[in-house]
C-alpha positions as CSV (number, residue, x, y, z in Angstrom):
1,X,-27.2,3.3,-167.0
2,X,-28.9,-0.3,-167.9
3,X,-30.9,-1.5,-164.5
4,X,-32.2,-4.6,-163.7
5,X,-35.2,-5.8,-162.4
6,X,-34.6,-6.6,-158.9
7,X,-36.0,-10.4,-158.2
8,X,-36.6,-10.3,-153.7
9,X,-39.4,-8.9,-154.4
10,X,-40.8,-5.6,-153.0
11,X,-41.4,-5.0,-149.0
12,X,-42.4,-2.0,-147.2
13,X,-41.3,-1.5,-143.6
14,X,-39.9,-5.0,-144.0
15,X,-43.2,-6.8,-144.3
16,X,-43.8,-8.5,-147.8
17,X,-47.0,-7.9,-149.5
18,X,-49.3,-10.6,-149.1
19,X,-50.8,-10.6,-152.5
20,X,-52.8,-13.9,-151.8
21,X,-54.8,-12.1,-149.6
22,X,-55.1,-8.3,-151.1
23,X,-55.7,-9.2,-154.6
24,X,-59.9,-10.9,-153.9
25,X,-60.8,-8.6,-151.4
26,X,-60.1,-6.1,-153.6
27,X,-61.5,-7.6,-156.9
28,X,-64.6,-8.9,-154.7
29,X,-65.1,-5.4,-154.0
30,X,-64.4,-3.1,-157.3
31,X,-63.9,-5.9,-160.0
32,X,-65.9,-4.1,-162.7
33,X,-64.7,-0.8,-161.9
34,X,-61.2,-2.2,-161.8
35,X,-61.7,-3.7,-165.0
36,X,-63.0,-1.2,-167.0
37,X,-59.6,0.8,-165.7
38,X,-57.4,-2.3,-167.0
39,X,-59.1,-2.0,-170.5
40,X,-58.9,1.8,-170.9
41,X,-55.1,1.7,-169.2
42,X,-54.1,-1.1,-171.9
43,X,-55.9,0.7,-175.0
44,X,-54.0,4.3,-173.9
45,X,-50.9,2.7,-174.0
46,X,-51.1,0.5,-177.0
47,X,-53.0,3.3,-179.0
48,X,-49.4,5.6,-177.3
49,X,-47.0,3.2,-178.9
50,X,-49.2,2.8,-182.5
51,X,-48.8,6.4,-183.0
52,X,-45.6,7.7,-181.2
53,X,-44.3,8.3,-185.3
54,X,-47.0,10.7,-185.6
55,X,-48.9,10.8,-182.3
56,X,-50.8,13.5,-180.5
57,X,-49.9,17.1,-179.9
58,X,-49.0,16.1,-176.5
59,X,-47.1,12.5,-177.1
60,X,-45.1,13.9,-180.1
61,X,-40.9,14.1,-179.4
62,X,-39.9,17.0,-178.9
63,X,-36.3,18.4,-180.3
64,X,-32.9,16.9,-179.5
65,X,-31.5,18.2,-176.4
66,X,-29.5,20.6,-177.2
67,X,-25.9,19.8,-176.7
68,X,-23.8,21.8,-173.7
69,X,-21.2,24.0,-173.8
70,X,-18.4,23.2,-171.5
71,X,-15.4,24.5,-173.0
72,X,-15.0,28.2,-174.8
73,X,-14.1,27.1,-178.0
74,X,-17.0,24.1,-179.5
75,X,-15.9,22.2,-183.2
76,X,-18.2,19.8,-184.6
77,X,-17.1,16.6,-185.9
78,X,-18.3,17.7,-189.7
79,X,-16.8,21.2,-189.1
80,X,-13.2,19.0,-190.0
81,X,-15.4,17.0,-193.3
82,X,-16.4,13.9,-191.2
83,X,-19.5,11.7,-192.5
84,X,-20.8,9.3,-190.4
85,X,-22.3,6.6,-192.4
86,X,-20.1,4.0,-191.0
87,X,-17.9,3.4,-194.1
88,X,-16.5,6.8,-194.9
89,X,-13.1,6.8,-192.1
90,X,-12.8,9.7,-190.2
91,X,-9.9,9.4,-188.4
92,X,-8.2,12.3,-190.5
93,X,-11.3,14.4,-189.4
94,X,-10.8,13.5,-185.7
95,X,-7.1,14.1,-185.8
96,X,-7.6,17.9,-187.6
97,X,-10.2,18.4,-184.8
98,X,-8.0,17.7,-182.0
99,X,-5.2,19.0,-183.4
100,X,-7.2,22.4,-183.5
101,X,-7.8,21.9,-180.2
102,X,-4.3,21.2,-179.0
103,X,-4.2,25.0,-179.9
104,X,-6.5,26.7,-177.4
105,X,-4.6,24.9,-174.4
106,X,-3.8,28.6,-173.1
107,X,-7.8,29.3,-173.4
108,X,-9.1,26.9,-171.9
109,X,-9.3,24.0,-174.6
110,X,-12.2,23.2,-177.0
111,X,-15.0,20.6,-176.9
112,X,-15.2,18.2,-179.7
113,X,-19.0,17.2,-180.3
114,X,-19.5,14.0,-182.3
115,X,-22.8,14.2,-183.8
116,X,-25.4,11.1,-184.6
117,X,-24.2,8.9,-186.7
118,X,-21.9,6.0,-187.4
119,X,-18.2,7.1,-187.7
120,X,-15.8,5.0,-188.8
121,X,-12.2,5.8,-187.3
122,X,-8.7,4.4,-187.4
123,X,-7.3,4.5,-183.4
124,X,-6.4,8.6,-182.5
125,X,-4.8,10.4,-180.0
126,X,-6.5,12.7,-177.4
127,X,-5.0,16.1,-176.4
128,X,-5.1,17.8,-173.1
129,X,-7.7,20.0,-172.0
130,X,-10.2,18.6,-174.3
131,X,-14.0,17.7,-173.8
132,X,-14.9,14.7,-176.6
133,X,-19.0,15.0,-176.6
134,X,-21.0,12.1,-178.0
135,X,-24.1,13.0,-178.5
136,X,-27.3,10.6,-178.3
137,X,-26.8,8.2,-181.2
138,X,-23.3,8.8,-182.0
139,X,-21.3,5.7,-182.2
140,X,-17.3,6.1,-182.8
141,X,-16.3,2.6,-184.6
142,X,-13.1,1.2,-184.7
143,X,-11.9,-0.4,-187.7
144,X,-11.1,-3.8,-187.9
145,X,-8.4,-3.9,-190.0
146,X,-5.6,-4.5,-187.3
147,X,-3.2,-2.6,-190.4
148,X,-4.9,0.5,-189.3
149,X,-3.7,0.5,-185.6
150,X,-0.2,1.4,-184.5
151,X,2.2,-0.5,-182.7
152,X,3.2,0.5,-179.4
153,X,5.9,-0.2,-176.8
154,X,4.9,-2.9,-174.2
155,X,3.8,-1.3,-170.6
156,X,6.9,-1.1,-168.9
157,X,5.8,-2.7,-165.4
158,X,4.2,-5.7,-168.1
159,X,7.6,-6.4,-169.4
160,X,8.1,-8.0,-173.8
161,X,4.3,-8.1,-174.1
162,X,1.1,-9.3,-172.2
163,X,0.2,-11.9,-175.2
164,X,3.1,-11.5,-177.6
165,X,6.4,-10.6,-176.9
166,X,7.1,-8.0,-178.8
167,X,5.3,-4.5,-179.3
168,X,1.6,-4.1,-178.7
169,X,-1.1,-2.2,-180.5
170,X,-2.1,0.9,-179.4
171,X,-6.2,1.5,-178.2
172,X,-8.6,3.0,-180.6
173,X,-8.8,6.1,-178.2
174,X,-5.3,6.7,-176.8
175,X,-4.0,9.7,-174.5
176,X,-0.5,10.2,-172.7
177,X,0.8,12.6,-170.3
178,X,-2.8,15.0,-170.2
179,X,-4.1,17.2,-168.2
180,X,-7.6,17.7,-167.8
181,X,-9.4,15.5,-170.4
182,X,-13.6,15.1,-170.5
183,X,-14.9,11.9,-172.7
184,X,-18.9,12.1,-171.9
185,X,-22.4,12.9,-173.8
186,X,-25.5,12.1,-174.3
187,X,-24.6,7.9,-173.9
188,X,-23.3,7.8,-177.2
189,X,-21.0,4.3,-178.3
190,X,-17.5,3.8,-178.5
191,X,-17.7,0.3,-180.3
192,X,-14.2,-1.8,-180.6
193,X,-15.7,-4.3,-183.5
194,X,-14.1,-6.8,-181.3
195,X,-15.6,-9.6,-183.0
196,X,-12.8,-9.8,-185.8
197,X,-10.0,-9.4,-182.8
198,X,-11.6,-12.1,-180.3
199,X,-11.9,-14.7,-183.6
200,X,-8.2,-14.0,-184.6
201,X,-7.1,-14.2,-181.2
202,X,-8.6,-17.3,-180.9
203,X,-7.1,-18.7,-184.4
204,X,-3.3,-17.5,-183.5
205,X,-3.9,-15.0,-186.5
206,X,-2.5,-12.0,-184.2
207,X,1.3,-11.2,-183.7
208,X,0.9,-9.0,-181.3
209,X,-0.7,-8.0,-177.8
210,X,-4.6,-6.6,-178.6
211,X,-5.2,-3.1,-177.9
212,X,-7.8,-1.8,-175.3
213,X,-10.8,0.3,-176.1
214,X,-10.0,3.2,-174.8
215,X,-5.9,3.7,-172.7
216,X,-5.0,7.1,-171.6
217,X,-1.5,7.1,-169.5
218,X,0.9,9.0,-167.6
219,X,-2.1,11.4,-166.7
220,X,-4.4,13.2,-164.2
221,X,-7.6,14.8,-164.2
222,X,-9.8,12.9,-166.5
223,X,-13.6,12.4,-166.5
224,X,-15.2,10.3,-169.0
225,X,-19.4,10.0,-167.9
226,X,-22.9,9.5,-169.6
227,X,-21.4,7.1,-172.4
228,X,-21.6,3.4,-173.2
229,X,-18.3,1.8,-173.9
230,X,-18.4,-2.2,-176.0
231,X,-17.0,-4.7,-178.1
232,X,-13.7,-3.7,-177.3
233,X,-10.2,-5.9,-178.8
234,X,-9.1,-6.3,-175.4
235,X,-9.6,-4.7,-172.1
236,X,-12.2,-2.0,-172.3
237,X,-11.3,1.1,-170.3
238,X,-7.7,1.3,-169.0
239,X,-6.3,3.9,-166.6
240,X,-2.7,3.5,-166.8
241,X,-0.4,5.4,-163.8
242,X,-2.7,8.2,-164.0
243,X,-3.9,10.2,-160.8
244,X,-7.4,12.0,-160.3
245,X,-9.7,10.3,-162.3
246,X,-13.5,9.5,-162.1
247,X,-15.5,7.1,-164.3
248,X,-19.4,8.1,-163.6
249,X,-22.7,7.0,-165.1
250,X,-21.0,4.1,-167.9
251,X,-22.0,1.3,-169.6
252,X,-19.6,-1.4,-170.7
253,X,-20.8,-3.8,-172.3
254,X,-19.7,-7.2,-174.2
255,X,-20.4,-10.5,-174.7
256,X,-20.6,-12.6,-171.6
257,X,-18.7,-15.8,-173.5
258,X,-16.2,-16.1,-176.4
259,X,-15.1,-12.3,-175.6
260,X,-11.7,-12.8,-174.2
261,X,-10.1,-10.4,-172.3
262,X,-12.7,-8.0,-172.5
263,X,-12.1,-6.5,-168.9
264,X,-14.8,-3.4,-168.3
265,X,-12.3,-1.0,-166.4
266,X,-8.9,-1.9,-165.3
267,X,-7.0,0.6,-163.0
268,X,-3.3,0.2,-163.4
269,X,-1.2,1.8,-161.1
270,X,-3.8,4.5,-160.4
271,X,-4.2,6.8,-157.5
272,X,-7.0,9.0,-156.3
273,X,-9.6,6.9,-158.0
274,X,-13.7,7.0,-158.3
275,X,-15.9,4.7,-160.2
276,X,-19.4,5.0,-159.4
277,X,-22.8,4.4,-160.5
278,X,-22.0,1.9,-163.8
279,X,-23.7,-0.8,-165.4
280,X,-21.2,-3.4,-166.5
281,X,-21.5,-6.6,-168.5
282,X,-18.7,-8.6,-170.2
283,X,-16.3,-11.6,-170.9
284,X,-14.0,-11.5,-168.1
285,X,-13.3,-9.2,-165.1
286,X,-16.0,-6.5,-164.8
287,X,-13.2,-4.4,-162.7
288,X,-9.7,-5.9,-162.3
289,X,-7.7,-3.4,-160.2
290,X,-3.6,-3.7,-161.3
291,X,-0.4,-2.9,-160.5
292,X,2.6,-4.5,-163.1
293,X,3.7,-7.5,-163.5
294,X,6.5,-9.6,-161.7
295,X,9.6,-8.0,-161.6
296,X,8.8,-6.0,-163.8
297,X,6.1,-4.2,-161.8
298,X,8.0,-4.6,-159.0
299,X,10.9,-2.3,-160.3
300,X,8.1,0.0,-162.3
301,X,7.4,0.4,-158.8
302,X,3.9,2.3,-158.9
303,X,0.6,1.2,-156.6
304,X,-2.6,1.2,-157.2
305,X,-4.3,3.4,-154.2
306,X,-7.2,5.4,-153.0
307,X,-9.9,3.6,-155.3
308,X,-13.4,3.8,-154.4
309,X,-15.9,1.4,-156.3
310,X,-19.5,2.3,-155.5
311,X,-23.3,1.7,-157.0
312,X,-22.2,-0.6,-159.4
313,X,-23.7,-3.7,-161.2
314,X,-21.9,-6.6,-162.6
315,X,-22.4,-9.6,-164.5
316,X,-19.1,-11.7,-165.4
317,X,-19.8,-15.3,-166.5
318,X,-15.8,-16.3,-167.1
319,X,-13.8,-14.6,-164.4
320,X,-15.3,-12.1,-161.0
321,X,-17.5,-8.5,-160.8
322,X,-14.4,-7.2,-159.1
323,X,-10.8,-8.5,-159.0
324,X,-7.6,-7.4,-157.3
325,X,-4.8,-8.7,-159.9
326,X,-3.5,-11.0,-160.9
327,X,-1.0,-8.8,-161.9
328,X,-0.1,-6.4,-158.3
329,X,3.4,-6.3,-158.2
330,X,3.9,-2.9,-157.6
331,X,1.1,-3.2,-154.5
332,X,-2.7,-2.5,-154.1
333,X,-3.9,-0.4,-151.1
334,X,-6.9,1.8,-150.0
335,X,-9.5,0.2,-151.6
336,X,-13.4,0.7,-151.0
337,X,-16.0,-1.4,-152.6
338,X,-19.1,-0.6,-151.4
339,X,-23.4,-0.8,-152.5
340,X,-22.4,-3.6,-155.4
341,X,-24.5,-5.9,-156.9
342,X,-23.3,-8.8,-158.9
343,X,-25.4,-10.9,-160.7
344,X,-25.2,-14.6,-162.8
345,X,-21.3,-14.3,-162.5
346,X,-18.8,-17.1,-162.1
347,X,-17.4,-15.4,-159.3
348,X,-18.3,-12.3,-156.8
349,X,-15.0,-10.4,-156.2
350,X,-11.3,-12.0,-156.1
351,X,-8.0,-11.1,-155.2
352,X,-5.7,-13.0,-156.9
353,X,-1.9,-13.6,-157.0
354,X,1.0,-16.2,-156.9
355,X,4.5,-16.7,-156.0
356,X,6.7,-13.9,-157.7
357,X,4.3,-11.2,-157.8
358,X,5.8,-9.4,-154.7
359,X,4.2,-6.3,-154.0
360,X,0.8,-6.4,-151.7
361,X,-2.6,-6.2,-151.0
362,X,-3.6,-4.3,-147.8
363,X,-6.1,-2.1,-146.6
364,X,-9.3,-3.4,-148.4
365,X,-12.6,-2.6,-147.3
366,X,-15.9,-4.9,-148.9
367,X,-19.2,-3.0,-147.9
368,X,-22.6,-3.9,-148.7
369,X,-22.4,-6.7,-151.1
370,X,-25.2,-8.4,-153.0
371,X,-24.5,-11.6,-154.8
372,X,-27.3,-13.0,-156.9
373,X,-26.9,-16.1,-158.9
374,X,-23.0,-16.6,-158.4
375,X,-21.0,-19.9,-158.4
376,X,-18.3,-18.6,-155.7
377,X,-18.7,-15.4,-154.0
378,X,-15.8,-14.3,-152.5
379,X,-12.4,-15.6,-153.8
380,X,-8.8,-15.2,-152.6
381,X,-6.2,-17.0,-154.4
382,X,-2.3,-17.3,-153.8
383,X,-1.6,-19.7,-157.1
384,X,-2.1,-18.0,-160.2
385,X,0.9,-19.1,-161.7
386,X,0.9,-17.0,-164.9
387,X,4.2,-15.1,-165.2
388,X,5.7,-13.2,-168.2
389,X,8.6,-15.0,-168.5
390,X,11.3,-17.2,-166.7
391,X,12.7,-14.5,-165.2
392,X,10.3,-13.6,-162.7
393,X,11.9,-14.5,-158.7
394,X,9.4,-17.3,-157.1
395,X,11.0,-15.7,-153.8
396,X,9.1,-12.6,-154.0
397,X,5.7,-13.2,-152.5
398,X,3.2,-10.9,-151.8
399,X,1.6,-10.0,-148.8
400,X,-2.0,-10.2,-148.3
401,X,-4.0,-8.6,-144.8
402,X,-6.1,-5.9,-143.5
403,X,-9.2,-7.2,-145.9
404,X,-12.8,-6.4,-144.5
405,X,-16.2,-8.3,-145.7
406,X,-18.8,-6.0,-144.0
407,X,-22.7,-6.3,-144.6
408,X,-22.8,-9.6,-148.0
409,X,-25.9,-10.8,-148.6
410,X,-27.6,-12.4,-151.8
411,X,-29.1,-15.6,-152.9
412,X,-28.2,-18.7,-155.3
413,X,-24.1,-18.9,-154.5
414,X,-22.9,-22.4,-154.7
415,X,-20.4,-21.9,-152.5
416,X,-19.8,-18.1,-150.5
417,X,-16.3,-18.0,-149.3
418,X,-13.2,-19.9,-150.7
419,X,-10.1,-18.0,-149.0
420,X,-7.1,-20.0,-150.5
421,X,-4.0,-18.9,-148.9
422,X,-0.6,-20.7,-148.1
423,X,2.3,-21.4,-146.3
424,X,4.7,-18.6,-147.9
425,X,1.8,-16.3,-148.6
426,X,-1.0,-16.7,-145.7
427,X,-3.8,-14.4,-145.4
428,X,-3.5,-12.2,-142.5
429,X,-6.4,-10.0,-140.6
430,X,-9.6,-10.9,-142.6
431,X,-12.8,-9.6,-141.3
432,X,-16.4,-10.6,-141.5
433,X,-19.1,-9.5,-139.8
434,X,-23.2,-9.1,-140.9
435,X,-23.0,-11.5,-143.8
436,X,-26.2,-13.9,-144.8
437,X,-25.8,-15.3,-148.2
438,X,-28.3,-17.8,-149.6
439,X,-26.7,-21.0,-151.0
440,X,-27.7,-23.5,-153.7
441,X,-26.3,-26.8,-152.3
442,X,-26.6,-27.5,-148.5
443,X,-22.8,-29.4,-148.6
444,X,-20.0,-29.0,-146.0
445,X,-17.3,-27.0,-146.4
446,X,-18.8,-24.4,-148.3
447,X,-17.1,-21.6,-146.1
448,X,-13.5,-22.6,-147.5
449,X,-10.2,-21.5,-146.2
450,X,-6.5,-22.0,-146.2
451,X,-4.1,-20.8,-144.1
452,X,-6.2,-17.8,-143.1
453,X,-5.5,-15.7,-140.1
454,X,-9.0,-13.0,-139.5
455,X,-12.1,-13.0,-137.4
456,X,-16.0,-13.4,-137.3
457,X,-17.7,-10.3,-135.8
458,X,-20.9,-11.7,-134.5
459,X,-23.4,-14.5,-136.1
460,X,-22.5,-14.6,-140.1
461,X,-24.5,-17.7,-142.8
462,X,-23.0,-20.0,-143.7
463,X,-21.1,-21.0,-140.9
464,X,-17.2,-19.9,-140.9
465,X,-14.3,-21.9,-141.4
466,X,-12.4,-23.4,-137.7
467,X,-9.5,-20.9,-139.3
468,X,-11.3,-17.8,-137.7
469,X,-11.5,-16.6,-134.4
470,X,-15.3,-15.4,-133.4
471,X,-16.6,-12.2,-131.4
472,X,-19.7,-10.9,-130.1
473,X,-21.9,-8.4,-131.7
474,X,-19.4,-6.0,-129.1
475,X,-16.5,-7.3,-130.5
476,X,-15.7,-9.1,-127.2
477,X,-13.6,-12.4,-127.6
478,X,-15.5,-15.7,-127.7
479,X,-13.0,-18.2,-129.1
480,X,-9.7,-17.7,-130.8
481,X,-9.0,-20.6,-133.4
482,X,-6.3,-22.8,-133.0
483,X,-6.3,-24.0,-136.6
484,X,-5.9,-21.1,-138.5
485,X,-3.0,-22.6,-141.0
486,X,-5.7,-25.5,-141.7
487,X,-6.6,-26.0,-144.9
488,X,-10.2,-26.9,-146.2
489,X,-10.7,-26.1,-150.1
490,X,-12.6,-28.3,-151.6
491,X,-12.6,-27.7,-155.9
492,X,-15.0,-30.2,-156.8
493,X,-17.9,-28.3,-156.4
């Protein structure tokens, strides 16, 4: 996973090093011998980096690691007459490979390994009980010839289409209805080529919805770890109504402008959920939990629940590191978002929905949040006022409570709170308590709410909106707000 380099600075036992006073004592005191060290440490390493082709007995590289067995039957990719120069297409290759596989259900499946190389593939179909294996310097490309992927049915809680009414196209990795699938190796790539979609999209070339990276539906028990995911047409990694799934040790990755859509993980009506330990960089919502559409999600009728977010980092310069909709119709509960970090983003994390979503957002837990470099940290907003089509009911509004902020801290946010809520869809029960966020403009009303009902659990910075009432650090009552339907959200800044 991609880590970067933290900027507070390094402390021990929460004292900072004073580096203005250790640095001449000890030069004063050892300069030459320190230098001589400097020189001789600087000449190993460059003479190390000169000669890591060849290098010494003891530098050289040793073998490839060898790749695991997890599954009783193994295929290589070149077993089925693959060549991975990144013209040749494989995608008959893949599909006699997993096709072999499909076989062995009874036996406990087969593992697929995809050696190094560059192999071009037309979008394929997983099957169940499979293990796809990328080893290090494998990179599965989709081709960019949109004539190459399949059209699909639209997502039935999405309604005619999400960009075109109409069928959709299919992902370049696709699963439905599986049991017990394994996408993971030694971080190879599964590249989209999404520069050709994102440029069409943008010219009204397409007439049809893009496809996602990698969709697998209507199925439990899947584990995809230890692989970088980028460039994808559309959303990158999509869940859809699947239960039991973890997402461990991945990197997303794609450009932070003119890459639209490019969501890194998007659970859709998902249950039993765990993402953990991920780097994540792209064009717009790093993770946008879902849930259907309008009415249309609303009769699909399937939540989102028990998802746990955890040792993640983010970077999202267009839309949030975490979002809750826009589309939630068929309701969002149990979520945990907890030790994330994200970093020269547009937004923090957002909940977001409107007037005919129905459905709800309830029991959400925000735990130990750093924000570094972000315009608006945390965002709720009851007006996104994007529907699929006319016949969505404006009467159906979702509910919005139980929503904790527990232990967000960071530096460089313009403004930390904007908490937009309304008449017909206030937001109920919002907590905050141990929250110190750093802030680039020393304005008013940075602390922004709108018909907000919630509380402030001892001293938080900045200073809360008049919409919350405030407690002790024992949770004892100190002044209950008589303005909670106020409204104070300022845009222009």
């Amino acid at each position: 996973m991609m880590v970067e380099t933290s900027i507070f600075g390094v402390r021990f036992n929460n004292q900072r090093i004073d580096l203005k006073r250790c640095v001449p004592a000890f030069f004063s005191t050892y300069r030459t011998v320190f230098t001589v060290f400097w020189i001789a440490a600087v000449a190993t390493i460059f003479l190390w980096q000169s000669t890591i082709g060849d290098g010494f007995f003891f530098l050289q590289r040793g073998s490839a690691r060898p790749l695991p067995r997890l599954r009783p039957a193994v295929f290589n990719l070149t077993d089925f007459g693959a060549v991975g120069d990144g013209v040749t297409l494989n995608t008959k290759a893949f599909e006699k490979a997993i096709l072999a596989i499909s076989k062995l259900r009874t036996k406990g499946g087969g593992q697929l390994n995809v050696p190094a190389g560059r192999w071009l593939t037309a979008p394929f179909n997983l099957t169940s009980h499979l293990t796809l294996f990328l080893d290090e310097g494998a990179v599965i490309l989709g081709i960019q010839d949109e004539k190459y992927w399949p059209l699909m049915p639209p997502l039935p809680s999405y309604g005619y289409g999400r960009e075109h009414i109409g069928p959709r196209y299919g992902s370049l990795i696709h699963g439905q209805n599986l049991r017990d699938v394994v996408i993971t190796g030694h971080n190879g790539t599964i590249s989209g080529q999404g520069k050709t979609w994102w440029k069409k999209y943008r010219q009204k070339l397409l007439n049809h919805t893009r496809g996602p990276l990698v969709q697998i539906m209507w199925s439990r028990d899947i584990l995809i770890s230890n692989i970088t995911l980028r460039d994808s047409p559309f959303w990158t990694l999509h869940p859809y109504d699947c239960k039991n799934i973890t997402i461990r040790n991945v990197t997303i990755l794609a450009p932070v402008h003119d890459a639209p859509n490019t969501d890194g993980i998007d659970p859709d009506s998902c249950e039993d959920m765990l993402i953990e330990d991920c780097y994540i960089s792209v064009g717009d919502d790093g993770i946008a939990i879902k849930s259907g559409w309008d009415q249309y999600g609303i009769a699909y009728g399937q939540p989102s629940k028990n998802i746990r977010i955890r040792n993640v980092v983010l970077q999202s310069m267009v839309s949030a590191g975490i979002s809750i909709g826009s589309e939630m119709s068929g309701g969002v509960s149990g979520i945990t978002v907890e030790n994330v970090v994200v970093w020269n983003s547009r937004r923090g994390v957002r909940i977001k929905t409107a007037p005919g979503r129905g459905g709800y957002v309830q029991d959400i837990t925000y735990r130990n949040l750093t924000l570094d470099t972000v315009r608006v940290g945390i965002v709720i907003k009851t007006d996104y006022n994007e529907h699929p089509d006319e016949g969505y009911d404006p009467k159906a509004l979702p509910v919005l409570k139980d929503i904790s902020f527990t232990s967000i801290h960071g530096q460089g946010v313009r403004v930390p709170v904007r908490m937009h809520g309304s008449k017909d869809i206030p937001v109920r029960n919002v907590t905050f308590k141990d929250m110190s966020v750093g802030i680039t403009y020393k304005k008013k009303h940075i602390f922004q709410c709108a018909f907000v009902h919630g509380r402030v659990i001892g001293t938080i910075f900045p200073a809360p909106c008049d919409n919350l009432d405030r407690y002790d650090e024992r949770q004892r009552l100190i002044k209950h707000s008589a303005s909670q339907n106020a409204t104070d959200i300022d845009y222009d800044f």
